[in-house]
KEDRENNU-870311 format. One record per residue (C-alpha): residue number from 1; y, z, x; residue in three letters. Coordinates in Angstrom, 3 decimals. Example, Ala and Ser with C-alpha at 12.3 -4.5 7.8 and 13.67 -1.06 7.14 Angstrom:
NODE logu        y        z        x kolkol
NODE    1   -4.500    7.800   12.300    ALA
NODE    2   -1.060    7.140   13.670    SER
% end
This chain:
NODE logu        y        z        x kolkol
NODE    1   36.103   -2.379  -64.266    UNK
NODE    2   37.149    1.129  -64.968    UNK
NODE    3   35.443    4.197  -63.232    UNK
NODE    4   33.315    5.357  -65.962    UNK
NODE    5   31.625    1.411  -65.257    UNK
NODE    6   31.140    2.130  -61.303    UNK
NODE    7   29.470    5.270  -62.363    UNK
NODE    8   27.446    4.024  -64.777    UNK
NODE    9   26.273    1.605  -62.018    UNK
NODE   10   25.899    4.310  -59.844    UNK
NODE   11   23.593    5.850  -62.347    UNK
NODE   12   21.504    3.183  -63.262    UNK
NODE   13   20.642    2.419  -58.779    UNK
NODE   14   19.727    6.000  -58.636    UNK
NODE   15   17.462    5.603  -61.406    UNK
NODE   16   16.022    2.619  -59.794    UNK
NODE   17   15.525    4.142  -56.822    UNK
NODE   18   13.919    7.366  -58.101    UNK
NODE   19   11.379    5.879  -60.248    UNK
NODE   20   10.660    3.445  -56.845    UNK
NODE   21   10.432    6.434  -54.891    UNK
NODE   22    7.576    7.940  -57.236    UNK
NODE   23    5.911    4.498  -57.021    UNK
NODE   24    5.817    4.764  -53.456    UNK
NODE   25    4.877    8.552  -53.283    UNK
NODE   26    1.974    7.428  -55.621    UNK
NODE   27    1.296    4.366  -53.556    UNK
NODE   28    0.989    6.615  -50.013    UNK
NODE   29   -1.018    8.852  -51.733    UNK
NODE   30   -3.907    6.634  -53.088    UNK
NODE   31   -3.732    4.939  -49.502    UNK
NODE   32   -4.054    8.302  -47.409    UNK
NODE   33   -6.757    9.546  -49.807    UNK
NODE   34   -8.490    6.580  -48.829    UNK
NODE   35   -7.981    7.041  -45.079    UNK
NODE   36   -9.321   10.287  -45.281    UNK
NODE   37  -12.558    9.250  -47.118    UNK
NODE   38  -12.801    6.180  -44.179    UNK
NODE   39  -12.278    9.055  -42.116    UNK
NODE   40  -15.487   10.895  -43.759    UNK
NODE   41  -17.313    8.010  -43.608    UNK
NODE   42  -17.663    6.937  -40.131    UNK
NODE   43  -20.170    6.812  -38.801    UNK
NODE   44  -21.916    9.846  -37.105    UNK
NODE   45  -20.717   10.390  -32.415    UNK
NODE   46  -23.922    9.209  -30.474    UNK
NODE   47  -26.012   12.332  -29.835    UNK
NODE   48  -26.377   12.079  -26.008    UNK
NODE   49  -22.878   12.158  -23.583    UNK
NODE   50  -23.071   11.076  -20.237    UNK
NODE   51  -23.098   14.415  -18.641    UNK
NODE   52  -25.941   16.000  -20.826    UNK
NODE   53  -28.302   16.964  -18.120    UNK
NODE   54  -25.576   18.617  -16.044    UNK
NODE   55  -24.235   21.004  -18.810    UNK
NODE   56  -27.869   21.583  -19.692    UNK
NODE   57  -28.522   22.654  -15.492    UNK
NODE   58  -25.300   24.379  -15.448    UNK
NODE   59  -26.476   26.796  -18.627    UNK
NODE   60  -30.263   27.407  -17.405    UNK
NODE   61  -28.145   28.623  -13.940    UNK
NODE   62  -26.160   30.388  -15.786    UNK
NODE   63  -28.852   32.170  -17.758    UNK
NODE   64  -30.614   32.899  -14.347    UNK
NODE   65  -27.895   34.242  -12.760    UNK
NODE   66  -26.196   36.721  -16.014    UNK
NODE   67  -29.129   37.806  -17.463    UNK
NODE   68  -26.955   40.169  -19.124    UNK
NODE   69  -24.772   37.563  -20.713    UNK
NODE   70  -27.633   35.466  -21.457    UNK
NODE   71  -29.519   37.991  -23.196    UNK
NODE   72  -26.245   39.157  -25.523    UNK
NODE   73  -26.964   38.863  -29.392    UNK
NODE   74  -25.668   35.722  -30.761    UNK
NODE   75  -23.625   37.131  -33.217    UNK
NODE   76  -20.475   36.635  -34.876    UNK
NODE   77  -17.593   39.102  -35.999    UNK
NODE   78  -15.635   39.402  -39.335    UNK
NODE   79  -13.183   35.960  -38.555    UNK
NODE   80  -16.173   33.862  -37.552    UNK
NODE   81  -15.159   34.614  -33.978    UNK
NODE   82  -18.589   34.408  -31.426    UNK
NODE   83  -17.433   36.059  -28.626    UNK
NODE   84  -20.757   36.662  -26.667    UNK
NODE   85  -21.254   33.203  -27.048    UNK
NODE   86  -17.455   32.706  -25.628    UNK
NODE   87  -18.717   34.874  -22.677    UNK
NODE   88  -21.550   32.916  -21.946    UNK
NODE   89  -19.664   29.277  -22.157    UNK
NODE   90  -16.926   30.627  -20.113    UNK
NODE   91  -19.472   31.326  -17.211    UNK
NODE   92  -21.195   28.079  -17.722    UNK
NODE   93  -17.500   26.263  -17.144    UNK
NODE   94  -17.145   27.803  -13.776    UNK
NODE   95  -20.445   26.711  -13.078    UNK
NODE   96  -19.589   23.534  -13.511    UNK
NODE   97  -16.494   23.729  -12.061    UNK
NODE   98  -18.695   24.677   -8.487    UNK
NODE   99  -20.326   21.358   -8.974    UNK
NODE  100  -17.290   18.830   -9.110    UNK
NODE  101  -17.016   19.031  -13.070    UNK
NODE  102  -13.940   19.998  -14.834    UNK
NODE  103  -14.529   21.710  -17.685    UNK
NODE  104  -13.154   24.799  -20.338    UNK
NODE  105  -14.624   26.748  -23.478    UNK
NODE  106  -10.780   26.608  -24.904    UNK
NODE  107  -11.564   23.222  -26.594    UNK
NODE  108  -10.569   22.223  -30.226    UNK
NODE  109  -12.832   20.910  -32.681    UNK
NODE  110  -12.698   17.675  -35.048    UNK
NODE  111  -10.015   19.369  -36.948    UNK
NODE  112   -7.669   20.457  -34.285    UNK
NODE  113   -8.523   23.668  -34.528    UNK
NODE  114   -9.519   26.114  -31.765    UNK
NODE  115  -13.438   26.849  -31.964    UNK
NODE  116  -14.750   30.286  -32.441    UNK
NODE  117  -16.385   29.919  -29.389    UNK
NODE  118  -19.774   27.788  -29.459    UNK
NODE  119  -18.171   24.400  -27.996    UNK
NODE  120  -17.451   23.592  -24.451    UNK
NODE  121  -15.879   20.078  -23.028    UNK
NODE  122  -16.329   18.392  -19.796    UNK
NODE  123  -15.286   16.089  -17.728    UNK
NODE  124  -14.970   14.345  -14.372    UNK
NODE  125  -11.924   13.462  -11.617    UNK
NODE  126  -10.323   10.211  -13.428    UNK
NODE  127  -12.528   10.213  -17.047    UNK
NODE  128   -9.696    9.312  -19.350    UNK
NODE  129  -11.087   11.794  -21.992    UNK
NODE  130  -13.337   14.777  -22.169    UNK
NODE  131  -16.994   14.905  -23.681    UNK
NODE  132  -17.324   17.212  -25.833    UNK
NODE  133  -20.698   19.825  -27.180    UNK
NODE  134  -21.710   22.260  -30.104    UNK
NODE  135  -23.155   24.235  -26.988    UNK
NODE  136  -23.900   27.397  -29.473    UNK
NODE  137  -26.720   27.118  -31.850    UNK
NODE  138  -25.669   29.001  -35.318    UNK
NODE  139  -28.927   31.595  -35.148    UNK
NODE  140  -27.565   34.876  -35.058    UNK
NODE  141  -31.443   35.969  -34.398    UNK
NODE  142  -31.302   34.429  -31.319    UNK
NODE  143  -29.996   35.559  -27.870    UNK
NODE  144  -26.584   33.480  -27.068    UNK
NODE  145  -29.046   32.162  -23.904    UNK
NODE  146  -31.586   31.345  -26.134    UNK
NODE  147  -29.202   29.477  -28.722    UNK
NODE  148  -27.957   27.151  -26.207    UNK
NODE  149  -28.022   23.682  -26.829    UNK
NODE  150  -25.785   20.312  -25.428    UNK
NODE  151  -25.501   18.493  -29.064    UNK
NODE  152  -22.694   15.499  -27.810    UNK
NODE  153  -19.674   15.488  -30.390    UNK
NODE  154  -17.867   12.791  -29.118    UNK
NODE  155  -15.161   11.904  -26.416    UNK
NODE  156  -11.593   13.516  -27.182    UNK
NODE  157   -8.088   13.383  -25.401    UNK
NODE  158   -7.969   15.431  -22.488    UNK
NODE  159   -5.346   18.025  -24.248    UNK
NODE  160   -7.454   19.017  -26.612    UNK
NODE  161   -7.567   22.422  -25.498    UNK
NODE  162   -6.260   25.877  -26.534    UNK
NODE  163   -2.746   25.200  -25.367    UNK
NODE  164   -2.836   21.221  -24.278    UNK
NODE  165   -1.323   20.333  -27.846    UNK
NODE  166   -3.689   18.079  -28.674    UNK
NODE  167   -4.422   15.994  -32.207    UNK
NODE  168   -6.707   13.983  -33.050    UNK
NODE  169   -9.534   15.440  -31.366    UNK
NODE  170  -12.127   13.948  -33.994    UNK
NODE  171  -15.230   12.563  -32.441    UNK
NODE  172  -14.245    8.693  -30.127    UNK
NODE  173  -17.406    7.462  -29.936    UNK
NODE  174  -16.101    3.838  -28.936    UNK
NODE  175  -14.359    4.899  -26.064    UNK
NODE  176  -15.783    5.361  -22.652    UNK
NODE  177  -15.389    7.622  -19.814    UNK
NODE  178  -14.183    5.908  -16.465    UNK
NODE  179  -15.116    6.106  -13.177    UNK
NODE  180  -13.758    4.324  -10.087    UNK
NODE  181  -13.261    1.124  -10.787    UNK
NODE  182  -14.617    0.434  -14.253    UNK
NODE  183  -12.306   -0.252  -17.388    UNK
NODE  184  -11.722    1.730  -20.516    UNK
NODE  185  -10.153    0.113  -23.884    UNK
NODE  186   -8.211    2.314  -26.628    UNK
NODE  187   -6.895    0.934  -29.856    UNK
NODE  188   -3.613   -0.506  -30.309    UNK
NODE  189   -1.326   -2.603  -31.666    UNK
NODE  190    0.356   -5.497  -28.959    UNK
NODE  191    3.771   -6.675  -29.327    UNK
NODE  192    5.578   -3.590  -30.272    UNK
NODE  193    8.290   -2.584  -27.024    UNK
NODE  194    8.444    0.690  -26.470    UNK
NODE  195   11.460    2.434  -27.753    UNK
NODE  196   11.204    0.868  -31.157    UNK
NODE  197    9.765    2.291  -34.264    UNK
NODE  198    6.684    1.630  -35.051    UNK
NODE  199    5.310    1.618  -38.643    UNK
NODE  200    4.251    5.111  -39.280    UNK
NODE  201    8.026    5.999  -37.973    UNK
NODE  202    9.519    3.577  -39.975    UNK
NODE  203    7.687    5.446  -42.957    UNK
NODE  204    9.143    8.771  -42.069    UNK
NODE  205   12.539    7.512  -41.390    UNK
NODE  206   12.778    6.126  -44.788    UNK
NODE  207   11.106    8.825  -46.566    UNK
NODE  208   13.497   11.618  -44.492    UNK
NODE  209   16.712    9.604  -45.623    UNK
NODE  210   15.883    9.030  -49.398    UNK
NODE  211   15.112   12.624  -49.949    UNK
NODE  212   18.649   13.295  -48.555    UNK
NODE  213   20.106   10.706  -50.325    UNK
NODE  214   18.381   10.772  -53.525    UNK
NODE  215   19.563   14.782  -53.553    UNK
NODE  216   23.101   13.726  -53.352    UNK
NODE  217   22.834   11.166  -56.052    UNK
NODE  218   21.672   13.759  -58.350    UNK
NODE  219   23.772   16.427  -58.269    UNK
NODE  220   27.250   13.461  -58.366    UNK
NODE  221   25.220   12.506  -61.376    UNK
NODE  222   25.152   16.139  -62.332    UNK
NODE  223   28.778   16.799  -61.192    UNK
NODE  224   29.600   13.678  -62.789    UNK
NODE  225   28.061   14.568  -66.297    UNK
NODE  226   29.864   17.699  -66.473    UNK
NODE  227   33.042   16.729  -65.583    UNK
NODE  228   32.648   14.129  -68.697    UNK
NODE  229   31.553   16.863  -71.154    UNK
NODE  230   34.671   19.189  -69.903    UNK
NODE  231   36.973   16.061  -70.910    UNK
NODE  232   35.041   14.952  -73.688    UNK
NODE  233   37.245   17.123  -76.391    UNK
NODE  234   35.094   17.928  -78.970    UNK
NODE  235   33.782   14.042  -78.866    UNK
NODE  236   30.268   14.460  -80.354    UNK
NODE  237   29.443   10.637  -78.853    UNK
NODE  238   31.103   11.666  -75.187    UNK
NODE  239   29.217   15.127  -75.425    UNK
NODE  240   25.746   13.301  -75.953    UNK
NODE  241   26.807   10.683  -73.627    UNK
NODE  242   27.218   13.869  -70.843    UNK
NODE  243   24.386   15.222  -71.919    UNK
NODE  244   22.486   12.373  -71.075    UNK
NODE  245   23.422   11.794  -67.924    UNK
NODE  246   22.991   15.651  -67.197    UNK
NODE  247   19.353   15.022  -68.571    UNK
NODE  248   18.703   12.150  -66.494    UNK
NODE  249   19.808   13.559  -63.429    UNK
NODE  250   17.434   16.398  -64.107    UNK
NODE  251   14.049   13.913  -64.496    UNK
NODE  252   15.377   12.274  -61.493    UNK
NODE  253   15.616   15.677  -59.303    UNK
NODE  254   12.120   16.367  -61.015    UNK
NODE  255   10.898   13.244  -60.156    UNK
NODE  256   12.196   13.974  -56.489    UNK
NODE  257   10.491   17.128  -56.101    UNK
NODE  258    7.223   15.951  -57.399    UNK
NODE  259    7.328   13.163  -55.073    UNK
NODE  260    7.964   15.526  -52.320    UNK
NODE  261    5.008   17.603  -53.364    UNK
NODE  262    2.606   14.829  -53.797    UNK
NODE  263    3.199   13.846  -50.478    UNK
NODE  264    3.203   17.180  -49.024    UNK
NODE  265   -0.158   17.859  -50.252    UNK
NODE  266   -1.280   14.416  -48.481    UNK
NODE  267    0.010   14.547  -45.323    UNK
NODE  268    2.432   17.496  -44.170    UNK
NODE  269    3.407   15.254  -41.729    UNK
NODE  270    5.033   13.081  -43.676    UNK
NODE  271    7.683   15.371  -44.925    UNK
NODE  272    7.846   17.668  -41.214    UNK
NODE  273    8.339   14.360  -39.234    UNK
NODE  274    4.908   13.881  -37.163    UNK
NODE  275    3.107   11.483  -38.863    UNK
NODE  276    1.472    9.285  -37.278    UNK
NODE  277   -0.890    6.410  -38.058    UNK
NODE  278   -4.720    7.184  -36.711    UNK
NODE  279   -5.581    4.899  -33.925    UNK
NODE  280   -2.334    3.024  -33.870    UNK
NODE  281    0.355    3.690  -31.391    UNK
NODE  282    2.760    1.115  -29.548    UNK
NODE  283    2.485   -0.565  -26.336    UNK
NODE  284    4.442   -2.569  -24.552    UNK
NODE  285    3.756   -6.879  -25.342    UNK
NODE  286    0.728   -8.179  -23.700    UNK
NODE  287    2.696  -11.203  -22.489    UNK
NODE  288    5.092   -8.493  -20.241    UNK
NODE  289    2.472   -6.787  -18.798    UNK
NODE  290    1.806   -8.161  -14.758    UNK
NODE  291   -2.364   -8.606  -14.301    UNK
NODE  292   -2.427   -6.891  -11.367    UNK
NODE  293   -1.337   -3.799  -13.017    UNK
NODE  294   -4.212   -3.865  -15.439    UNK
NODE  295   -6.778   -4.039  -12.605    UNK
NODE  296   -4.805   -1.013  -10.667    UNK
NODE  297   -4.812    1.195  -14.015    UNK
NODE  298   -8.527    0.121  -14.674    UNK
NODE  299   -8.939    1.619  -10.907    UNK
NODE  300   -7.349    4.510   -9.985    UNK
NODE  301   -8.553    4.563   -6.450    UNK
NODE  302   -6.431    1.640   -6.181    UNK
NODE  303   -3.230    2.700   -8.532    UNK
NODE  304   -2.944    6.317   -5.883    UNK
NODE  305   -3.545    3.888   -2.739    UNK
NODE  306   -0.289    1.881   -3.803    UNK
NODE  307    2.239    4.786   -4.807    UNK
NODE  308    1.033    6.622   -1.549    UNK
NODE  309   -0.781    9.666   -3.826    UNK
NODE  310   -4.048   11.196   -2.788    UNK
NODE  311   -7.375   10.800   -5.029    UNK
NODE  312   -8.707   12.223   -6.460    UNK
NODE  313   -5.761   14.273   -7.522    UNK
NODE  314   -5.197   17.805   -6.262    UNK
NODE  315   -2.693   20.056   -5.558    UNK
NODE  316   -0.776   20.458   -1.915    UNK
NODE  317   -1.741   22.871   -0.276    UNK
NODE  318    1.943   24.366   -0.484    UNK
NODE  319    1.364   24.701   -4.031    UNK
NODE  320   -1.878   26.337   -3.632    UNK
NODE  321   -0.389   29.420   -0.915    UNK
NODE  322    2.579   29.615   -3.555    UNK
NODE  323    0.055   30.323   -6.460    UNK
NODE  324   -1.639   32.937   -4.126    UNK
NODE  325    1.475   34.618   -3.442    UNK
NODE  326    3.028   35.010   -7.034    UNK
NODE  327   -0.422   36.155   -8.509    UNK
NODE  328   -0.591   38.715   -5.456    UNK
NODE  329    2.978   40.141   -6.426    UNK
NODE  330    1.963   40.263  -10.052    UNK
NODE  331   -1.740   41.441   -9.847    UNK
NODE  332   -3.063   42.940  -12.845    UNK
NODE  333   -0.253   40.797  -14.742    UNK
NODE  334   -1.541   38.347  -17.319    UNK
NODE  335    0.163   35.312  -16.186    UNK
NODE  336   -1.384   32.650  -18.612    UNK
NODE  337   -2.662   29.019  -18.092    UNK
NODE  338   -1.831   27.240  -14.837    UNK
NODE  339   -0.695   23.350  -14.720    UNK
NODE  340   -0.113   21.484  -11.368    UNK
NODE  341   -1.043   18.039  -11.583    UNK
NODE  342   -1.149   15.867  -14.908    UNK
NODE  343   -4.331   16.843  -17.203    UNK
NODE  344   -3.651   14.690  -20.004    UNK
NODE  345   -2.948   11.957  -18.377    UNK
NODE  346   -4.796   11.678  -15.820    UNK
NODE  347   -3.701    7.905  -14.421    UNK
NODE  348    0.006    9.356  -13.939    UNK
NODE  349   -1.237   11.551  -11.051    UNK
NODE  350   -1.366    8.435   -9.155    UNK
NODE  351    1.711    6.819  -10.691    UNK
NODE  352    3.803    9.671   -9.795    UNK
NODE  353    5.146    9.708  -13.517    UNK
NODE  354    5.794    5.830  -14.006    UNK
NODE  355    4.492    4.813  -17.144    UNK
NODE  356    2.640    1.816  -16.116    UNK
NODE  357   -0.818    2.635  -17.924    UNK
NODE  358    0.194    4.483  -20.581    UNK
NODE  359    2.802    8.123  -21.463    UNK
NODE  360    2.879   10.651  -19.363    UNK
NODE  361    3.601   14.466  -19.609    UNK
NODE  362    6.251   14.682  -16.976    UNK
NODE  363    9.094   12.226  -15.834    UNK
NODE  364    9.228    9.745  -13.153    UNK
NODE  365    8.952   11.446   -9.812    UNK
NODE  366    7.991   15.259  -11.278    UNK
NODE  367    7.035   17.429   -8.493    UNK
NODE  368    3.754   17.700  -10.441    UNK
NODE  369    3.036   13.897   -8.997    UNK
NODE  370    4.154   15.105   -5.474    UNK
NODE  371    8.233   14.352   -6.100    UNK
NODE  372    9.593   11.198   -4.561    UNK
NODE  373    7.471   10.785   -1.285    UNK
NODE  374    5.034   13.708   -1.640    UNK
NODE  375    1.797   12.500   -0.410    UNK
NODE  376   -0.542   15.794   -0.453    UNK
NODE  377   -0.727   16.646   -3.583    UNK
NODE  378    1.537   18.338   -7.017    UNK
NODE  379    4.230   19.944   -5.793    UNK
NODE  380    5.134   21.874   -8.886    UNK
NODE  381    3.506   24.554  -11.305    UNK
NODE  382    3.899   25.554  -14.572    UNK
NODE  383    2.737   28.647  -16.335    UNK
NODE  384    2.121   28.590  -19.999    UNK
NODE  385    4.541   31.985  -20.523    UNK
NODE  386    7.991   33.013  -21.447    UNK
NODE  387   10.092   36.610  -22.208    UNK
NODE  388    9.802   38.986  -19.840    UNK
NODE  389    6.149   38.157  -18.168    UNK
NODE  390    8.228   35.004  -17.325    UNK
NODE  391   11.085   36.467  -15.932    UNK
NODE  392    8.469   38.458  -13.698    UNK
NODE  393    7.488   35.158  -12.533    UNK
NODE  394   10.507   33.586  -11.622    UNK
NODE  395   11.444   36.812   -9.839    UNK
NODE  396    7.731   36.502   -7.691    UNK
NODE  397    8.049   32.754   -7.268    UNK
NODE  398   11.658   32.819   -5.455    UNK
NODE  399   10.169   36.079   -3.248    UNK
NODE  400    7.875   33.515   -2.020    UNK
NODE  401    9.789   30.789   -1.121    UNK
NODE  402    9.765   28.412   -3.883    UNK
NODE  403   12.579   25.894   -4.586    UNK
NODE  404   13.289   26.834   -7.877    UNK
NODE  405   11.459   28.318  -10.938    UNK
NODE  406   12.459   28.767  -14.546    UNK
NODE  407   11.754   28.493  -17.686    UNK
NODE  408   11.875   25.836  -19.828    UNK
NODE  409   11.250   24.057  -23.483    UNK
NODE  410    9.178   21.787  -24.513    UNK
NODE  411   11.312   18.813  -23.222    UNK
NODE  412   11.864   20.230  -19.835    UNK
NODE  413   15.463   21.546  -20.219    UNK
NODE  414   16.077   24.881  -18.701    UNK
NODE  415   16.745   27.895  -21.370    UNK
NODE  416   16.449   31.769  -21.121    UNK
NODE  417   12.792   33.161  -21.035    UNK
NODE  418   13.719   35.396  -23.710    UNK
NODE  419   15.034   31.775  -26.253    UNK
NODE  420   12.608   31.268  -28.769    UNK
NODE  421   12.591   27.975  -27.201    UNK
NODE  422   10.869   28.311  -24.321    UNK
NODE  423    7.206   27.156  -23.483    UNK
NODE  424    6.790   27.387  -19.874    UNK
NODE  425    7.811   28.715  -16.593    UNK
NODE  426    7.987   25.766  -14.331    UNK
NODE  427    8.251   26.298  -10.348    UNK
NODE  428    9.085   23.755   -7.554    UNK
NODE  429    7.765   24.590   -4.215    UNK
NODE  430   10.064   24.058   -1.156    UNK
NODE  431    9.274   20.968    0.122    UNK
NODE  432    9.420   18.420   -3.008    UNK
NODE  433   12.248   16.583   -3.030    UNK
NODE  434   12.728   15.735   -7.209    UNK
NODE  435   11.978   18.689   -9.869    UNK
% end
């Protein structure tokens, strides 16, 4: 076979391919359409939660004690934003923090989208999600006090706050709350090992390397084509021959972008590199797992009394004088959010990182689980800041006597506060004995 052959060869796979690819791109769109309209057509989150009454006390304390909060105009600005009603929510978390509950007005709503300010989320020492409530009636004639209400949206991941980085934060209205000693259940699908692709990476792994190699194919095809017209010498059948192949390479790089589009417009995801399937995520095989791990991670009393960590979870009280002492250095400085201990997952507190229930946030042994032996309490804390602010409180932290503080990215590696890489500043106090 000559080399005009192999390239004709050549020519006729890419065509294959490119017409599969737009099968496909169809294919994945007609299937995600349809997940969205499943999606849509759940049905409607149960209208009580389990802690109605208490964020119902918490607001009529609230209204008795800021009268001038309570009686603010429930009114909206020009980007939707309700900040009155913000106010008012903001006051009612506290108060709920001064009865036991965790809770924050910085929650996202079904979309993953920060509210304008009428929902608030709550939750308890070990719930493995958050409940979440329109708290804000829409009635702008109404005083924000007077518009309260606890309407229950649903149970959501415990990141789905302002700056947790949470998705998926539509309404889970099959899964249930825990407390000491009961079980919860989340969707999944057994027998995949961790550290394997599962099938919506497998998707974006083959979709990332067609694009790139479908692009090279057409432009050889291209290069190819006019390289054959150059030699063709005034050949009318080797010019139309080139110009065929020139043409076909074109539809094929057409056909590439519109497949690119269509799937773009379906799922952004799919073309950034996050996609993931809804309610499907991989666990280790069910015939791995040892039994008497399942009862410690259905009781988390039990999973902190074996790795020696204190429950509920809390921070040392190292950590505690070392946040006093960096915000009394920097008073009047915005410093951000505050982490210590693990508040999206809240099992790994008493795991100390090892992934025995489920991910965690920080690795195995993290001075946010108390390091290696810690037994008081996180040991580390991070602060949701970077550039200079961050610099300031690095500069704070090691005046007061912690271990180490820096800043960092998203996977933990130290970078310059200034790098447009960097998340957090994350500080060790003195006595843990990991990072």
């Amino acid at each position: 076979m000559t080399l005009t052959d192999y390239l004709y060869i050549i020519m006729a796979m890419v065509n294959m391919i490119k017409y599969s690819l737009l099968s496909l791109a169809i294919i994945f769109s007609f299937s995600f359409i349809g997940l969205a309209i499943a999606d849509d057509s759940e049905s409607e989150c149960p209208t009580i939660g389990k802690y109605t009454s208490e964020l119902r006390n918490a607001m009529d304390a609230t209204i008795t004690e800021n009268p001038s909060v309570a009686n603010l105009p429930n009114i909206e600005d020009a980007n939707g934003k309700k900040e009155n009603a913000k106010t008012f929510l903001v006051l009612v978390a506290t108060k709920l923090k001064s009865t036991g509950f965790n809770a924050t007005a910085e929650v996202l709503n079904g979309n993953d989208n920060l509210s304008t300010g009428d929902i608030i989320a709550l939750w308890k020492e070990g719930d493995m999600k958050m409940e979440r409530y329109d708290a804000i009636q829409g009635d702008p004639q109404k005083t924000v006090g007077s518009a309260s209400q606890t309407i229950f949206t649903g149970l959501i991941p415990l990141n789905c706050t302002a700056d947790g980085g949470g998705k998926g934060c539509k309404c889970e209205s099959n899964v249930q709350p825990i407390d000491d000693g009961s079980t919860f259940t989340e969707r999944t699908i057994p027998g995949i090992p961790e550290g394997y692709m599962g099938l919506d990476q497998l998707l974006v792994f083959f979709l990332n390397w067609s694009k790139y190699i479908l692009g090279i194919a057409v432009f050889v095809m291209i290069f190819f084509g006019g390289v054959k017209w150059f030699f063709s010498q005034g050949n009318p059948g080797e010019i139309s021959k080139a110009q065929d192949i020139i043409k076909n390479a074109v539809i094929g790089a057409i056909l590439l972008l519109s497949a690119y589009l269509i799937l773009y417009t379906v799922n952004p995801d799919l073309i950034n590199g996050s996609f993931t399937l809804p309610g499907i995520k991989t666990v280790p095989p069910t015939t791995t797992i040892d039994p008497g791990v399942i009862t410690s991670c259905q009781n988390l009393q039990a999973l902190a009394s074996q790795n020696n960590e204190p429950y509920p979870r809390k921070n040392s009280a190292e950590v505690d004088t070392l946040i006093a002492d960096i915000k009394s250095k920097l008073s009047g400085v915005n410093i951000g959010r505050m982490y210590t201990f693990d508040e999206s997952y809240g099992y790994c507190n008493y795991t100390r990182g090892d992934k025995l229930c489920g991910k965690c946030s920080h690795a195995v042994n993290s001075c946010h689980y108390g390091g290696r032996s810690g037994k008081d309490g996180a040991l580390a804390i991070d602060f949701a800041v970077r550039g200079s602010i961050g610099d300031r409180i690095i500069g704070a932290a090691m005046a007061s006597g912690a271990k180490d503080a820096r800043c960092e990215n998203s996977s933990g590696a130290k970078v310059a506060c200034s790098s447009s890489s960097a998340t957090h500043v994350h500080v060790t106090s003195k006595s843990c004995d990991s990072n």
